[in-house]
N, C-alpha and C positions, 0 to 999 in steps of 0.2 A: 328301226335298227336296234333301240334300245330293247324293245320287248324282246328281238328274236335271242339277242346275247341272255337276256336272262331264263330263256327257254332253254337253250344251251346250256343253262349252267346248271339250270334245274335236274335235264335230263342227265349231265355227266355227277350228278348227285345219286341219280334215282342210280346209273348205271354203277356209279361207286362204291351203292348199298349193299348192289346184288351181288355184285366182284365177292365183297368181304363175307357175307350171309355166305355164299357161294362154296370158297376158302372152308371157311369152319365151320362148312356140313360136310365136307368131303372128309374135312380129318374128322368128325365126330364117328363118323361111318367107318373109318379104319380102326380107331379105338373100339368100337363097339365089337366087329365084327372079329379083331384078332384077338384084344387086351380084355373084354366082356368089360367095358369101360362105363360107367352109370353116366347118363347123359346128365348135365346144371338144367337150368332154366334156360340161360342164354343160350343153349343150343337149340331148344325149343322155338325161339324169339326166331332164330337165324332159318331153322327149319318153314319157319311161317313165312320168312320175307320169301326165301327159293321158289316154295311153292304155291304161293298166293298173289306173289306180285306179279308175273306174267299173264295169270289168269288174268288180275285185274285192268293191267295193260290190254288185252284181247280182248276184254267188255267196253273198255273205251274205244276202242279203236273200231268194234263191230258198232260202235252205239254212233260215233262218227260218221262209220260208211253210209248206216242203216238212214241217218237223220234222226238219228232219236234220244241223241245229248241232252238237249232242252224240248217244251211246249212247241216250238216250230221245228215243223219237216223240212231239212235242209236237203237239198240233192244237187250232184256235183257233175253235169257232164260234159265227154270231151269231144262231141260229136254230134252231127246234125243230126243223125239216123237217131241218136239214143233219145236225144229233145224229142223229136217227133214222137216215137215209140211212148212216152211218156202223157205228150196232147191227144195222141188219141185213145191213150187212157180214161183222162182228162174228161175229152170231149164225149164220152161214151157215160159221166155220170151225170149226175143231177137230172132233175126238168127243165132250168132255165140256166146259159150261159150268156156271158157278156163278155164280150172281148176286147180288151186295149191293143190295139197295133201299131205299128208304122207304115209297113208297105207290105204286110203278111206272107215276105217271098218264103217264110217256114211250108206255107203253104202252096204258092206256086213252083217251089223245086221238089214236092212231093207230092205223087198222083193218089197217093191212099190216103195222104191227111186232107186230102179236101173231098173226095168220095166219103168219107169219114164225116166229114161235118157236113155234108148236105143228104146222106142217107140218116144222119141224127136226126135235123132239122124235121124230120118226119113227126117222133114224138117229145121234141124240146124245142122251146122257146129260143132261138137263136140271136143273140145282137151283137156286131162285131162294128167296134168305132175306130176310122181310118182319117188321117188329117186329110187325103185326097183320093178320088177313085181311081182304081187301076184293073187291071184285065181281068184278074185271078177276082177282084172286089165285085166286077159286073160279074161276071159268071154266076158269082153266087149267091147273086140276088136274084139273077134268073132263076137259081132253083130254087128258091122261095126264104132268102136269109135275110134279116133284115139286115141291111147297110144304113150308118151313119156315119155324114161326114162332116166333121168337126177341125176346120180351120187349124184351130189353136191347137192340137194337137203336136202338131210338125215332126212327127217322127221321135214318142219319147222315149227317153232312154230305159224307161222299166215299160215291158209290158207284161201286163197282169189279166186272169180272165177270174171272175166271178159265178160260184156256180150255187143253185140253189137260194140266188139274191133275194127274192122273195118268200122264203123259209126261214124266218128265223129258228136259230139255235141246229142249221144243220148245214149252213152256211159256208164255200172255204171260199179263201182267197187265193190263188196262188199268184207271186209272182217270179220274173225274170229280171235276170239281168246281166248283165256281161256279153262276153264274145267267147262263142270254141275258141280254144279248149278249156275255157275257163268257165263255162258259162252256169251260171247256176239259177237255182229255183226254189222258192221258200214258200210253204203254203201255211197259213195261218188258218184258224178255226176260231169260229163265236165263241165254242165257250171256254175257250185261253186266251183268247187277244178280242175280245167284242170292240174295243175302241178302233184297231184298227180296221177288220171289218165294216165297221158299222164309215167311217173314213170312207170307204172305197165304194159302198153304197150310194154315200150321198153323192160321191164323183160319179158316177154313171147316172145318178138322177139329173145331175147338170148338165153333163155330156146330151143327155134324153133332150132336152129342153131348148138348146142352142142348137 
């Protein structure tokens, strides 16, 4: 609550700026154009906020949409179809993938993302770990995915697949987490976050082994 009030106050600051910058471009504009009025400095100053600061705004705002504020790709979706569209993005890079799940209904409510991962499966390494087997999990090991089933698992609340685990330095992590329409997905890379990575490695070595 407290942070959101000081966003607010920030923004009716930023909004406050532009008002006044705003104001005394418009008269500098009339002065000029009827009085032949020499601009100061400060109208200069005022000319920069007008037209720089929206720009600046719209680079924020596309750097937010895009994920590409900070070293981690954030993405924000509100719908199954969009998540899917994105896994079998996902599922279509690397040589080897390793997947954390629950009950992978991502994939049993959709007939292209599992055609998707079992026409991959052709030339990628596939491992997908499930705390228990279920329909959509036999199926596709029938068509040649490795299944693991890990107990302790029980349905986590992030799932994450690792691609290119055995590549160092080309390595991503992506995870998930949340519920549509909130649900989002952060992918890290070795060579911005190697600790975490290198984390998510040893956890599927262990998942491998139990």
């Amino acid at each position: 609550m407290k942070s959101r009030k000081l966003l607010n106050c920030f923004l009716f600051t930023v909004y406050l700026i532009f008002v006044i910058a705003a104001g005394i471009l418009l008269a500098g504009l009339v002065n000029i154009t009827f009085f032949g009025w020499i601009p100061p400095q400060l109208y200069l100053y005022a000319f920069g906020v007008v037209v720089l600061e929206p720009i600046a705004i719209f680079l924020l705002w596309t750097k937010d949409i895009l994920g590409l504020r900070t070293s981690i790709k954030e993405m924000k979706y509100s719908t199954e179809e969009k998540i899917n569209e994105y896994m079998k993005k996902l599922i279509s890079s690397g040589s080897t993938l390793d997947m954390v799940s629950g009950r992978l209904h991502w994939v049993s409510e959709d007939e292209s993302v599992k055609q998707k991962i079992i026409e991959r499966s052709e030339s990628a390494d596939i491992n997908i770990y499930l705390p228990s087997m279920n329909e959509v999990a036999q199926e596709l090991q029938e068509n040649g995915i490795s299944i693991h089933i890990v107990p302790s698992l029980r349905a986590p609340h992030a799932r994450f697949t690792l691609v290119d685990m055995n590549r160092p330095g080309s390595t991503v992590l992506a995870v998930g987490a949340g519920r549509v329409p909130r649900f989002k997905i952060s992918e890290f890379y070795e060579d911005t976050h190697p600790q975490v990575v290198a984390l998510a490695r040893d956890y599927i070595q262990t998942l491998r082994e139990e």
